[in-house]
N, CA, C and O atoms as a GROMACS GRO file, in nm:
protein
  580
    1UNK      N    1  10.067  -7.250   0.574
    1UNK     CA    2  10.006  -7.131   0.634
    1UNK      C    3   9.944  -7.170   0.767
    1UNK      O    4   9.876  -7.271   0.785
    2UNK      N    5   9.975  -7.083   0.854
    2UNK     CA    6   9.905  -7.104   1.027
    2UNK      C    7   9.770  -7.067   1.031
    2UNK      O    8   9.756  -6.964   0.965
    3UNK      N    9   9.663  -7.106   1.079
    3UNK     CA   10   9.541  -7.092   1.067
    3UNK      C   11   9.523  -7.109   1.231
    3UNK      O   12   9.548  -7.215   1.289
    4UNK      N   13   9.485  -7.015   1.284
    4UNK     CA   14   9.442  -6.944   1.427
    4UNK      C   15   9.320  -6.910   1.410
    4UNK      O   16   9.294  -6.810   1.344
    5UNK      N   17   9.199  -7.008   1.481
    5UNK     CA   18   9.105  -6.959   1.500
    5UNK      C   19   9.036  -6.810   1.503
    5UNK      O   20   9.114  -6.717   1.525
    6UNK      N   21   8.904  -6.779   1.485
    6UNK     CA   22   8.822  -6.634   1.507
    6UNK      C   23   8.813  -6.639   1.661
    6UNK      O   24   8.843  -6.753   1.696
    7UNK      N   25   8.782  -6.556   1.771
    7UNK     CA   26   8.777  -6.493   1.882
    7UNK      C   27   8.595  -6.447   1.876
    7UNK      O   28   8.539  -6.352   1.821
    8UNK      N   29   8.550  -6.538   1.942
    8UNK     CA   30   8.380  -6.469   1.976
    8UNK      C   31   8.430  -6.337   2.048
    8UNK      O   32   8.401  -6.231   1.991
    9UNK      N   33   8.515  -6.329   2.187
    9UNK     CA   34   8.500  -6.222   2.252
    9UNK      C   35   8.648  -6.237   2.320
    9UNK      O   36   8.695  -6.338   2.374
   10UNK      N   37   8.703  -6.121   2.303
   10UNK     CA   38   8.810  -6.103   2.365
   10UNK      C   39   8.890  -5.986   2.306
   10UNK      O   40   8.845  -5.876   2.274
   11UNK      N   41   9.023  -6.029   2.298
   11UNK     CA   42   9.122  -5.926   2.276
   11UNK      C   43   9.247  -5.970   2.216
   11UNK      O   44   9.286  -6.083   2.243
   12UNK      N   45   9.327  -5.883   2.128
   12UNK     CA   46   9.431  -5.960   2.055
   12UNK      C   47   9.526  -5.800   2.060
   12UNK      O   48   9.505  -5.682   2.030
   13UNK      N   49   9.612  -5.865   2.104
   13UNK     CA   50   9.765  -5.792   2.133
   13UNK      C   51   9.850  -5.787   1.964
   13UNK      O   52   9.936  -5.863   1.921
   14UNK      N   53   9.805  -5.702   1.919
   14UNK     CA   54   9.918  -5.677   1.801
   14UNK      C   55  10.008  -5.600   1.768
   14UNK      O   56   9.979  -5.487   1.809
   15UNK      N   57  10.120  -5.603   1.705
   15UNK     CA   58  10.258  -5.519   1.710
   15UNK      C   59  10.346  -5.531   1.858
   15UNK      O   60  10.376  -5.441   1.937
   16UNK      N   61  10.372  -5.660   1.862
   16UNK     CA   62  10.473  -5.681   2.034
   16UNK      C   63  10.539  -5.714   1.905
   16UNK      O   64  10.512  -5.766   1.797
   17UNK      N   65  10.660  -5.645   1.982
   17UNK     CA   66  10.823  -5.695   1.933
   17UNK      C   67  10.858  -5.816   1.935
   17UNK      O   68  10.866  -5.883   2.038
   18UNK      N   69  10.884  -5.861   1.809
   18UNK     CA   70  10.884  -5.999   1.796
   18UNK      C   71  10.988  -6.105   1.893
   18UNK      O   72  11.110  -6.089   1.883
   19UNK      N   73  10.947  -6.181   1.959
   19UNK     CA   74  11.014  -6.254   2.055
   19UNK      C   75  10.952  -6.208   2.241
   19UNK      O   76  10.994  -6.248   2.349
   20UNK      N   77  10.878  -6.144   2.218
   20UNK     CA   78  10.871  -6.040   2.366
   20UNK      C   79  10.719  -6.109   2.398
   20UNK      O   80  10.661  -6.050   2.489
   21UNK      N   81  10.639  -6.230   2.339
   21UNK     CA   82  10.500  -6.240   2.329
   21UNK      C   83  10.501  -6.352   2.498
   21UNK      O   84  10.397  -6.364   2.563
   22UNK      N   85  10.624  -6.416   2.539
   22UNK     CA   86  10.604  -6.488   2.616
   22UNK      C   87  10.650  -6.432   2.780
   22UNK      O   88  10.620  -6.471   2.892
   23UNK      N   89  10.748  -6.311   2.722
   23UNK     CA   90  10.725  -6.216   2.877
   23UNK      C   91  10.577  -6.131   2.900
   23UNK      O   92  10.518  -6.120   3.007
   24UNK      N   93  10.536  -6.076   2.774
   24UNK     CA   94  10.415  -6.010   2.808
   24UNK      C   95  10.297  -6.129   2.876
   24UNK      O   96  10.202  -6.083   2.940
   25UNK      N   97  10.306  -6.254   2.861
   25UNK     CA   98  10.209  -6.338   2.894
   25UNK      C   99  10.219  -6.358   3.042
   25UNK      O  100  10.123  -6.377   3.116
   26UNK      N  101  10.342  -6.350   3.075
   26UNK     CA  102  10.328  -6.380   3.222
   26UNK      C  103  10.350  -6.273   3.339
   26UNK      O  104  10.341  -6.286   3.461
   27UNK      N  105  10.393  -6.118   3.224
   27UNK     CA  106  10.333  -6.019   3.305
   27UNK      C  107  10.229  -5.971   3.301
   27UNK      O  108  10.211  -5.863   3.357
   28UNK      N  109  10.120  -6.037   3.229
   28UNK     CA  110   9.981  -5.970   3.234
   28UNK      C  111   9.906  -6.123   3.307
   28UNK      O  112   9.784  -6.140   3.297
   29UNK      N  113   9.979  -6.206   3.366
   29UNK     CA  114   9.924  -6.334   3.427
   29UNK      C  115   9.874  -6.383   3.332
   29UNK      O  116   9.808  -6.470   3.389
   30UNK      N  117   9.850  -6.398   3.214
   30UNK     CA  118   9.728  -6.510   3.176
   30UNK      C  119   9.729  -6.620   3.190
   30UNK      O  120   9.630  -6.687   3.161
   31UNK      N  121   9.861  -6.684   3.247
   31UNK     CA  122   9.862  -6.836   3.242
   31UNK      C  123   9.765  -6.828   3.382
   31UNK      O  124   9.724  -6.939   3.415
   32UNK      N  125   9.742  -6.767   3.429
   32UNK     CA  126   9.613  -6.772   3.585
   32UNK      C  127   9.510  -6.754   3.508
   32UNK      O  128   9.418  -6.802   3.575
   33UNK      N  129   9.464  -6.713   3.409
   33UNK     CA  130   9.321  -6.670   3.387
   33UNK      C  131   9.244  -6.820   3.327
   33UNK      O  132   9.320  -6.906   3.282
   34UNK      N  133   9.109  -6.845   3.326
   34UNK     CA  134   9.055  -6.925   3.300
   34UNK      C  135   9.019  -6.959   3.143
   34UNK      O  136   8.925  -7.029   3.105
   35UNK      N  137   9.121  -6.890   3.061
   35UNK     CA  138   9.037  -6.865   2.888
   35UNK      C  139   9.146  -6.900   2.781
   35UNK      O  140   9.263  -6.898   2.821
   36UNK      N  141   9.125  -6.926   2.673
   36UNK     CA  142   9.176  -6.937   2.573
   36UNK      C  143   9.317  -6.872   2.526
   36UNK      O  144   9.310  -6.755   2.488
   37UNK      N  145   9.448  -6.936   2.524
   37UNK     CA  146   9.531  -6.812   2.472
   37UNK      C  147   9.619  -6.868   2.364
   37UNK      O  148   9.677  -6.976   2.368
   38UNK      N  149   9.622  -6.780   2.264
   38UNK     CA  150   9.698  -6.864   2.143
   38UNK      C  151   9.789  -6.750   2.138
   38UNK      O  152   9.755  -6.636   2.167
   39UNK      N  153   9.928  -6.790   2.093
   39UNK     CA  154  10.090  -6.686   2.047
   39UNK      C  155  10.106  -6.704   1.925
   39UNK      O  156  10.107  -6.818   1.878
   40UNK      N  157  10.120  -6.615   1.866
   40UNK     CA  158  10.196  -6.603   1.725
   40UNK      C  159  10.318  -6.554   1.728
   40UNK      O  160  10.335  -6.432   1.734
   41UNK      N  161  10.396  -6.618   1.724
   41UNK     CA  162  10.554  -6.569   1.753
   41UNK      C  163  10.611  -6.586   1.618
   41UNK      O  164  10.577  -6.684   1.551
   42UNK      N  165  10.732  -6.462   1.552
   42UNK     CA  166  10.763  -6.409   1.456
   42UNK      C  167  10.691  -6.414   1.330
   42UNK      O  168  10.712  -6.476   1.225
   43UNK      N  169  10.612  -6.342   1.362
   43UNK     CA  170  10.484  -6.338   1.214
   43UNK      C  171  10.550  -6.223   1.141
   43UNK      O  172  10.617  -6.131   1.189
   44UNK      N  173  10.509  -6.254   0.989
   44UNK     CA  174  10.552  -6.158   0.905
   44UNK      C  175  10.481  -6.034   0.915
   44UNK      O  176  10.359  -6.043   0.920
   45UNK      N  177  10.555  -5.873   0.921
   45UNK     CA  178  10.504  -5.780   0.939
   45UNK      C  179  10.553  -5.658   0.818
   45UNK      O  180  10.663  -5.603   0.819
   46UNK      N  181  10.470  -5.639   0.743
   46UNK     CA  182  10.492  -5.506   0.654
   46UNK      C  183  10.562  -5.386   0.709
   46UNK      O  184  10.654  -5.335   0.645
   47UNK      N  185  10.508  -5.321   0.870
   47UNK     CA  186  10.514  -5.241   0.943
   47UNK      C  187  10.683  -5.278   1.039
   47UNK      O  188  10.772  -5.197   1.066
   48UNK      N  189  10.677  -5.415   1.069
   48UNK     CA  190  10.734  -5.437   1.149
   48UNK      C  191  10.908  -5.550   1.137
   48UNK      O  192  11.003  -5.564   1.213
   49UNK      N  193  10.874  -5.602   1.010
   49UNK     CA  194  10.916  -5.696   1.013
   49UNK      C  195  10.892  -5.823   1.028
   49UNK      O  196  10.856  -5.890   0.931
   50UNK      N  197  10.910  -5.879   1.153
   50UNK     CA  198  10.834  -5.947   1.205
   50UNK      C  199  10.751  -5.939   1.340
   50UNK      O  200  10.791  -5.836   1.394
   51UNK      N  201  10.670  -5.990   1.408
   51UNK     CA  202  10.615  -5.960   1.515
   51UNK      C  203  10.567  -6.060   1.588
   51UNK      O  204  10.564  -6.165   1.525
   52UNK      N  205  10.530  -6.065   1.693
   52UNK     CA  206  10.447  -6.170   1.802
   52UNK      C  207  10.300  -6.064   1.825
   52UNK      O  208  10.286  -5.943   1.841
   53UNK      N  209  10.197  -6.189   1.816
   53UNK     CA  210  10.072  -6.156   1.857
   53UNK      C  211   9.996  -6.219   1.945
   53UNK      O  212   9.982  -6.337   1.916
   54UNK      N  213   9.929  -6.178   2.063
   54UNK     CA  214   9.862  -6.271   2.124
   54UNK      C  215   9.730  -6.254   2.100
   54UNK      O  216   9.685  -6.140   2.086
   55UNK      N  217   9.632  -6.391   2.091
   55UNK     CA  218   9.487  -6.358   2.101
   55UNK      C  219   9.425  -6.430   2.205
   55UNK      O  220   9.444  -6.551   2.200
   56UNK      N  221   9.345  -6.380   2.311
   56UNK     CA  222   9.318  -6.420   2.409
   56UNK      C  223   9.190  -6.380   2.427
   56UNK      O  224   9.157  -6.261   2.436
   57UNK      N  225   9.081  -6.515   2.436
   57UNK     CA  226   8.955  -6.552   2.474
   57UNK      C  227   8.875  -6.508   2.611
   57UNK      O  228   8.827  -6.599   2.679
   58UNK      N  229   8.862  -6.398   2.647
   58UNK     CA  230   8.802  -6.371   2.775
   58UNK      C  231   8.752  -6.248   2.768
   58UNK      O  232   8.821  -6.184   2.689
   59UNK      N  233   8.651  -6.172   2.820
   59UNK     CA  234   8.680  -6.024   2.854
   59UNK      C  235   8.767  -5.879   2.879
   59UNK      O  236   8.823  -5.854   2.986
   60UNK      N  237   8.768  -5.820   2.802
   60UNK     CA  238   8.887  -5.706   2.813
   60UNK      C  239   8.899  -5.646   2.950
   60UNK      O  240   8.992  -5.570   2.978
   61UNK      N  241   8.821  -5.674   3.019
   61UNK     CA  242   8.827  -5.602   3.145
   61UNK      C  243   8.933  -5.694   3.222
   61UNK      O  244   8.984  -5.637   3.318
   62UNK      N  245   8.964  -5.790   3.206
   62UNK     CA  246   9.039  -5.905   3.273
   62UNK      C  247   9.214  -5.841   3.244
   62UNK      O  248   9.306  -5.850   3.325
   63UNK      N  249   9.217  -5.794   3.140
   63UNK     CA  250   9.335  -5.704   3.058
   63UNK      C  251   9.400  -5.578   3.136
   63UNK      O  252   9.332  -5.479   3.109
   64UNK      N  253   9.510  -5.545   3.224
   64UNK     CA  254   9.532  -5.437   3.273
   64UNK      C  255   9.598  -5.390   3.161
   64UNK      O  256   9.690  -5.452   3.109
   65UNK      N  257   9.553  -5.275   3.119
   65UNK     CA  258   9.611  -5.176   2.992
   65UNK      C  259   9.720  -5.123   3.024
   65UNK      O  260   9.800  -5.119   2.931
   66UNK      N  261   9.772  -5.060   3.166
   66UNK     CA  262   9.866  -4.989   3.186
   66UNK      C  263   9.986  -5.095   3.213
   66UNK      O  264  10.107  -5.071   3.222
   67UNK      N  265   9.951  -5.160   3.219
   67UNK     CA  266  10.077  -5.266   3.248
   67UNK      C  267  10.128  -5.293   3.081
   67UNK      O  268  10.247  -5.272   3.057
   68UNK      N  269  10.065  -5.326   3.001
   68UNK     CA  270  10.065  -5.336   2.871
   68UNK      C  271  10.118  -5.212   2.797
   68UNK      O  272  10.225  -5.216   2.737
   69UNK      N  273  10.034  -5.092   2.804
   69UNK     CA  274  10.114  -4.960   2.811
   69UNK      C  275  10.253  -4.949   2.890
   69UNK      O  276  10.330  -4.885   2.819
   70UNK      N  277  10.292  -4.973   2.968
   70UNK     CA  278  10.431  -4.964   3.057
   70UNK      C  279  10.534  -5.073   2.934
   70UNK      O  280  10.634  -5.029   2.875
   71UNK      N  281  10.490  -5.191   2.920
   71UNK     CA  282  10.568  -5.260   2.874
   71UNK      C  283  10.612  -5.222   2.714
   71UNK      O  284  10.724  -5.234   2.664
   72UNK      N  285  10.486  -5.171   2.651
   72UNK     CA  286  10.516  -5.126   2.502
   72UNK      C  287  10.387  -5.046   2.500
   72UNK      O  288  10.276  -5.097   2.518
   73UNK      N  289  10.410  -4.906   2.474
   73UNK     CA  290  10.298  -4.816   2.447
   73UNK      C  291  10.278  -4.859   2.254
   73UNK      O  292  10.183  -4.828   2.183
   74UNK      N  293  10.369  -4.916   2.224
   74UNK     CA  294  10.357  -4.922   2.006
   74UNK      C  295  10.253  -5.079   2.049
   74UNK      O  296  10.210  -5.125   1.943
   75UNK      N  297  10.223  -5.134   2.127
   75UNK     CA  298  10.125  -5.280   2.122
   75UNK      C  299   9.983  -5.202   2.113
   75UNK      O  300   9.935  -5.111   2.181
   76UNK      N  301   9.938  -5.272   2.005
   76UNK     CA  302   9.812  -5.246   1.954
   76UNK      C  303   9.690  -5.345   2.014
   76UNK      O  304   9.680  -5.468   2.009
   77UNK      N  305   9.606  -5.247   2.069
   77UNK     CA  306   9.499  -5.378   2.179
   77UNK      C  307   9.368  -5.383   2.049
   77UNK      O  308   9.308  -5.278   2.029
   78UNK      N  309   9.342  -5.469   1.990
   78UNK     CA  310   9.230  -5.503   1.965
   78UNK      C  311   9.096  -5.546   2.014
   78UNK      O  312   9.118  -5.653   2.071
   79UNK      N  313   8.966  -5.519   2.021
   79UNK     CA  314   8.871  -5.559   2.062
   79UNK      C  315   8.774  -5.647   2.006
   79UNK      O  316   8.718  -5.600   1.907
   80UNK      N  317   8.721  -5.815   2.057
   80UNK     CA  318   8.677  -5.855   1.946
   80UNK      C  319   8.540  -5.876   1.996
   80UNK      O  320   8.539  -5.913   2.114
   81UNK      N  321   8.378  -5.857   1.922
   81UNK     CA  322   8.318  -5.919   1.980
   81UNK      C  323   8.249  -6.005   1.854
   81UNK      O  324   8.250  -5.982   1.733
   82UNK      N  325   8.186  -6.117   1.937
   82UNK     CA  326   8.128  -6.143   1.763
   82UNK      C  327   8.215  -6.189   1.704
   82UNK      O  328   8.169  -6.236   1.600
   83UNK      N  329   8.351  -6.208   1.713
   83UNK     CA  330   8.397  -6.272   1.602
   83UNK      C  331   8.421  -6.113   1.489
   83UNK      O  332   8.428  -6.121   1.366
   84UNK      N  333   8.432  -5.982   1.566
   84UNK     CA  334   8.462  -5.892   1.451
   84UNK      C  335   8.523  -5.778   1.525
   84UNK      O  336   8.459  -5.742   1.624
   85UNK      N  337   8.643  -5.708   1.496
   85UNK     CA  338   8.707  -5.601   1.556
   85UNK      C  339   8.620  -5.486   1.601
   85UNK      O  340   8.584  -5.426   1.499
   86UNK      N  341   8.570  -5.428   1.715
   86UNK     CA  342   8.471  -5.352   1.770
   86UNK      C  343   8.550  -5.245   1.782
   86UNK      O  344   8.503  -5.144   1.729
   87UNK      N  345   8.665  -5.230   1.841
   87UNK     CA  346   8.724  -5.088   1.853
   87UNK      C  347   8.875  -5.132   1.894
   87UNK      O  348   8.903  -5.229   1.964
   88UNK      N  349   8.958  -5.050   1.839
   88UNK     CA  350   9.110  -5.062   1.828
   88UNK      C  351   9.144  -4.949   1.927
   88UNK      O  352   9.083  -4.842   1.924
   89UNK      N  353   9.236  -4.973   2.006
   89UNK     CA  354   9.319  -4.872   2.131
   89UNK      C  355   9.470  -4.918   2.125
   89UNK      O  356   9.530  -5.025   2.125
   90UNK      N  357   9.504  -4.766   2.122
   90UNK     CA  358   9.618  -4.709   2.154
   90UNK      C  359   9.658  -4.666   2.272
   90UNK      O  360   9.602  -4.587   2.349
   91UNK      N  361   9.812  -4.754   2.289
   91UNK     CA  362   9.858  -4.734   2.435
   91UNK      C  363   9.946  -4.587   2.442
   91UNK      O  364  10.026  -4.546   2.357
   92UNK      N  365   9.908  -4.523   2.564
   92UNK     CA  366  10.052  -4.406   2.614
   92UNK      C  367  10.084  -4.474   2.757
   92UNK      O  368  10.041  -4.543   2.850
   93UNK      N  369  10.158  -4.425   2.721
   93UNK     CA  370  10.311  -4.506   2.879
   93UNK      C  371  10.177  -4.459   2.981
   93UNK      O  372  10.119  -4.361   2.934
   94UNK      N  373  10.112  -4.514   3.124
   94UNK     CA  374  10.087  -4.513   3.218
   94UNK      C  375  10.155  -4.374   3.300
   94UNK      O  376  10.275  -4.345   3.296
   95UNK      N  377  10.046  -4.293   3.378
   95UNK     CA  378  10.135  -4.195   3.476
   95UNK      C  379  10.112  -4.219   3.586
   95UNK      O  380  10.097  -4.132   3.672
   96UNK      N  381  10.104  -4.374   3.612
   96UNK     CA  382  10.110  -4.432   3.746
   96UNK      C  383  10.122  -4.560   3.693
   96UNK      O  384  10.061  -4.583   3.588
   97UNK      N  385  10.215  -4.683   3.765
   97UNK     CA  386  10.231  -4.811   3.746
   97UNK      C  387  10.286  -4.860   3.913
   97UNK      O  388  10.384  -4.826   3.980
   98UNK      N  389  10.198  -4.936   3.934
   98UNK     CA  390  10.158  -5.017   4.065
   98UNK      C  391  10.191  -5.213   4.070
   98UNK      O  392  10.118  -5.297   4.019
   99UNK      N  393  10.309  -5.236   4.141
   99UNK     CA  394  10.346  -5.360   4.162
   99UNK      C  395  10.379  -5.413   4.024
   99UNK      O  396  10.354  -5.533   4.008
  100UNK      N  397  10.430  -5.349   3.924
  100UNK     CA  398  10.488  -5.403   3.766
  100UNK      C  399  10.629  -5.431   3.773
  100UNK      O  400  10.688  -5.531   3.734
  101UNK      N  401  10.693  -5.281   3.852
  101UNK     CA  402  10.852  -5.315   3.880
  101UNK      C  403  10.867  -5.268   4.027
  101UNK      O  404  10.797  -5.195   4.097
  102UNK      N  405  11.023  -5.360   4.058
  102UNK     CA  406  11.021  -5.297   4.203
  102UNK      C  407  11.147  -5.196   4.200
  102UNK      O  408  11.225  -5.167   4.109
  103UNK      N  409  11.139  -5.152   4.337
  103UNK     CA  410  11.248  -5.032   4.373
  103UNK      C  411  11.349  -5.120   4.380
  103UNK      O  412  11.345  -5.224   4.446
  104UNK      N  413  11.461  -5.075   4.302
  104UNK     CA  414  11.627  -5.134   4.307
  104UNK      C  415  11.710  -5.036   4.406
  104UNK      O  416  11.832  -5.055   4.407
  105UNK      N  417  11.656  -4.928   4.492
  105UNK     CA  418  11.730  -4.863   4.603
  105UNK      C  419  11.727  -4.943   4.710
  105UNK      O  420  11.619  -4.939   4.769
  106UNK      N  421  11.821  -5.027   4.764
  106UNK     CA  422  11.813  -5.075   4.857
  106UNK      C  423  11.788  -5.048   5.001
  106UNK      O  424  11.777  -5.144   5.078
  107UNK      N  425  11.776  -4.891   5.055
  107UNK     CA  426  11.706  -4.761   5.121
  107UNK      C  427  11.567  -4.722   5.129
  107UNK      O  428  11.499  -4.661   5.212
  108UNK      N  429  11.546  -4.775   5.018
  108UNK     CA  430  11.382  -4.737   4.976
  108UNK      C  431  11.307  -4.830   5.086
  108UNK      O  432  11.338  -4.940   5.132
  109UNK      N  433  11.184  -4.735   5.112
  109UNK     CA  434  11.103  -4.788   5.253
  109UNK      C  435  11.029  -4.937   5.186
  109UNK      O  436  11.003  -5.030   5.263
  110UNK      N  437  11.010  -4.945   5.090
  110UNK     CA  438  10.992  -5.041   4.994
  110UNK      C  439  11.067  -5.182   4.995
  110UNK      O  440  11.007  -5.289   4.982
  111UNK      N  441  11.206  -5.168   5.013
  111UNK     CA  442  11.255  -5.274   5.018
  111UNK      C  443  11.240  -5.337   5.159
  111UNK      O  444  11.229  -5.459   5.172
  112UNK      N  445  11.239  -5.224   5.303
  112UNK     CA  446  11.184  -5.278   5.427
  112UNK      C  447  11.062  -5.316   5.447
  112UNK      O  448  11.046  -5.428   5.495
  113UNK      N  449  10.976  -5.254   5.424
  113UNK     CA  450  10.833  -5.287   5.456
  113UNK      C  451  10.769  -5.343   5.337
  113UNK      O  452  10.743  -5.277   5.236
  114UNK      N  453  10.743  -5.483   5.355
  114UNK     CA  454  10.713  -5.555   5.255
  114UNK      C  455  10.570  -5.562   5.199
  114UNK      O  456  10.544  -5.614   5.091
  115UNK      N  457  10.496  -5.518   5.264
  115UNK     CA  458  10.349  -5.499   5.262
  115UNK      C  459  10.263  -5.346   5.136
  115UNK      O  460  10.147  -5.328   5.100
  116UNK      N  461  10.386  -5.274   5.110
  116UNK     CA  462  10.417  -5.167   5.042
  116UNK      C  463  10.410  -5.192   4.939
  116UNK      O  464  10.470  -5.291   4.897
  117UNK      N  465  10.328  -5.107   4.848
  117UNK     CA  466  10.311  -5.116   4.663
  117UNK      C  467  10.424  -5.084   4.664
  117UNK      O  468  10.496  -5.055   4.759
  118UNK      N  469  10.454  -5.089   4.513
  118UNK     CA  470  10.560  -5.055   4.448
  118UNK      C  471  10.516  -4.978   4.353
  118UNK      O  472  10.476  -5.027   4.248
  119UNK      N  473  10.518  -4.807   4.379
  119UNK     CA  474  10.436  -4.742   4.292
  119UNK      C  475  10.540  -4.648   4.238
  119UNK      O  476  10.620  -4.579   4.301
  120UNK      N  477  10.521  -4.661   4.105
  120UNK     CA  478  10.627  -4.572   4.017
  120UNK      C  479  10.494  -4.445   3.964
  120UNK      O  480  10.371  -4.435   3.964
  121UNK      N  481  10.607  -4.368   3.926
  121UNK     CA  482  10.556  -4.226   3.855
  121UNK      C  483  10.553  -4.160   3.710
  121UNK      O  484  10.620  -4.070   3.760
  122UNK      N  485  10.542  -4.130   3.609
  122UNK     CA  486  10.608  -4.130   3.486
  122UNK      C  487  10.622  -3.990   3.537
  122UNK      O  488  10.540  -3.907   3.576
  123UNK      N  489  10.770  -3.992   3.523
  123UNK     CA  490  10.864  -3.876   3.573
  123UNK      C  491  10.882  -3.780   3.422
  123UNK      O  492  10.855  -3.660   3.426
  124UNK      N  493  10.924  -3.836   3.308
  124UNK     CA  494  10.932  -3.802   3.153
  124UNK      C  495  10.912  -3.911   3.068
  124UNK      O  496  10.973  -4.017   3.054
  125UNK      N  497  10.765  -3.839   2.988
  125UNK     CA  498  10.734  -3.870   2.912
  125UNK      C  499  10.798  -3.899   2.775
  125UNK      O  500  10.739  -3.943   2.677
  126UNK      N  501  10.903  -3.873   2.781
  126UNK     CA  502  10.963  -3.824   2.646
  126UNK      C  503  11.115  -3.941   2.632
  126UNK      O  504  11.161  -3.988   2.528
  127UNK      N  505  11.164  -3.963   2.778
  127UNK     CA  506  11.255  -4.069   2.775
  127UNK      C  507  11.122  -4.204   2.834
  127UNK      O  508  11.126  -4.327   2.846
  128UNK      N  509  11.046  -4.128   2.852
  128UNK     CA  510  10.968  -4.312   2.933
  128UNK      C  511  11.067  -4.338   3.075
  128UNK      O  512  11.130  -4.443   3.093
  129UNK      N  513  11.067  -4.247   3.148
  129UNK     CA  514  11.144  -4.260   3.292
  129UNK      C  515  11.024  -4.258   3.388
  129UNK      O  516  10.913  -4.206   3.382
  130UNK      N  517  11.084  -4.329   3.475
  130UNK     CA  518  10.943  -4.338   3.595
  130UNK      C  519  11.058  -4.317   3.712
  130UNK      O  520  11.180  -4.323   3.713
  131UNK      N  521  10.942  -4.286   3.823
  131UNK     CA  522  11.006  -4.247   3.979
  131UNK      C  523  11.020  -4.346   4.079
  131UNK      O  524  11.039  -4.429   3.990
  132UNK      N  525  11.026  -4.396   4.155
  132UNK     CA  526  10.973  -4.427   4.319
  132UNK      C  527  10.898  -4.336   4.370
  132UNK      O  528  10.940  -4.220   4.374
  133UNK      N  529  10.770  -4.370   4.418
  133UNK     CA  530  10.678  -4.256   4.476
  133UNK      C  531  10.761  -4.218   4.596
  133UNK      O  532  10.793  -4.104   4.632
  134UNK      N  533  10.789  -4.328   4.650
  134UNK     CA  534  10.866  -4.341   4.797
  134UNK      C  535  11.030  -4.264   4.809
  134UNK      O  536  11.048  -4.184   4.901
  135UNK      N  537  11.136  -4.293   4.719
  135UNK     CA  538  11.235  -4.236   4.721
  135UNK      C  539  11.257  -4.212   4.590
  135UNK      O  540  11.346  -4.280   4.541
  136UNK      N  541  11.207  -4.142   4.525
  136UNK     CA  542  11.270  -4.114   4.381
  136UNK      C  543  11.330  -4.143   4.256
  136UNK      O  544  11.333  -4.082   4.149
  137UNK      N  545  11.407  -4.322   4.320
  137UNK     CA  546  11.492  -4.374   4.242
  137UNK      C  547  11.424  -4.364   4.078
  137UNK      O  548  11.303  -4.362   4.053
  138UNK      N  549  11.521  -4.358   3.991
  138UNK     CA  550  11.462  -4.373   3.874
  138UNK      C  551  11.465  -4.516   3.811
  138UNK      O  552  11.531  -4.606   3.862
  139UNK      N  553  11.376  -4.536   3.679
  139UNK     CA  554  11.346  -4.656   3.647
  139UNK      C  555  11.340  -4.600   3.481
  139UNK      O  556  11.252  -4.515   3.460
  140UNK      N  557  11.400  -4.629   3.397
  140UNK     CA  558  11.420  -4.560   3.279
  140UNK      C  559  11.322  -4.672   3.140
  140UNK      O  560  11.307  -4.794   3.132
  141UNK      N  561  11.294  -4.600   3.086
  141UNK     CA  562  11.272  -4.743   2.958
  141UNK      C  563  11.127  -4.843   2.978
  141UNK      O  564  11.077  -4.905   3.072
  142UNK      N  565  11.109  -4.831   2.908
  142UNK     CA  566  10.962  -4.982   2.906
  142UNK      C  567  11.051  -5.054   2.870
  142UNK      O  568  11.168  -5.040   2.834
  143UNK      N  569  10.928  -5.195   2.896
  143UNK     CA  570  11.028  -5.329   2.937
  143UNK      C  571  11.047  -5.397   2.832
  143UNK      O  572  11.086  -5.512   2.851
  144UNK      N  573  11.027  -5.348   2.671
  144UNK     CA  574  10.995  -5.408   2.557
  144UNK      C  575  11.189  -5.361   2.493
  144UNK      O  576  11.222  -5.390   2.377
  145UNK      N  577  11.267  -5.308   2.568
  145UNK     CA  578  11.338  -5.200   2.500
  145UNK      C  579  11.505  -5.358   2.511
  145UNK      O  580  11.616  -5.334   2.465
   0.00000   0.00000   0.00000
């Protein structure tokens, strides 16, 4: 049996699709952050099958949610303080996502001017499609898919 430390304060990523725990790590940067990070990769899941979990030692504010939301709105954010779950949040897809993905229109003022966010739109909610603020292009799917 794996035995993973308690969390005085932080946050633990549960229900990522199992195998997906080491892209979410380096699109939410943590290998830059200064704190603790442990992976649980293919853990047994009642719900799920199996799953990847991350628990990570720092402040939740350090955590961009919508990026996390963009990637899998079903990832479950836990809150720990104390060493005890304080409050559980639920992700919905972001209706704005800023420098997560870029424009694949090679037209887009985006791909010339490099100094330019890369700001998408949630165009439908219902497929998880996002826009180009700039030219429209579409961007279909979170990145968990």
């Amino acid at each position: 049996m794996l035995n993973v430390g308690a969390l005085r304060e932080g946050f633990v990523l549960d229900h990522i699709k199992a195998g997906k725990a080491m892209t979410i790590y380096h699109d939410l940067h943590l290998d830059k952050l200064d704190c603790q990070v442990a992976m649980i990769m293919n853990a047994q899941s009642n719900k799920m099958g199996k799953k990847d979990i991350i628990k990570v030692e720092c402040p939740i504010e350090t955590l961009d949610l919508d990026i996390v939301g963009f990637i899998d709105h079903n990832i479950t954010v836990n809150i720990i303080k104390d060493e005890r779950i304080v409050e559980k949040r639920d992700l919905k897809p972001p209706k704005r996502i800023i420098n997560v993905i870029r424009c694949k229109n090679p037209r887009c003022i985006t791909s010339i001017e490099q100094g330019l966010d890369q700001v998408f739109l949630l165009a439908d909610e219902q497929t998880e499609t996002y826009r180009c603020m700039y030219c429209e292009e579409k961007y279909r799917g979170h990145r968990n898919k």
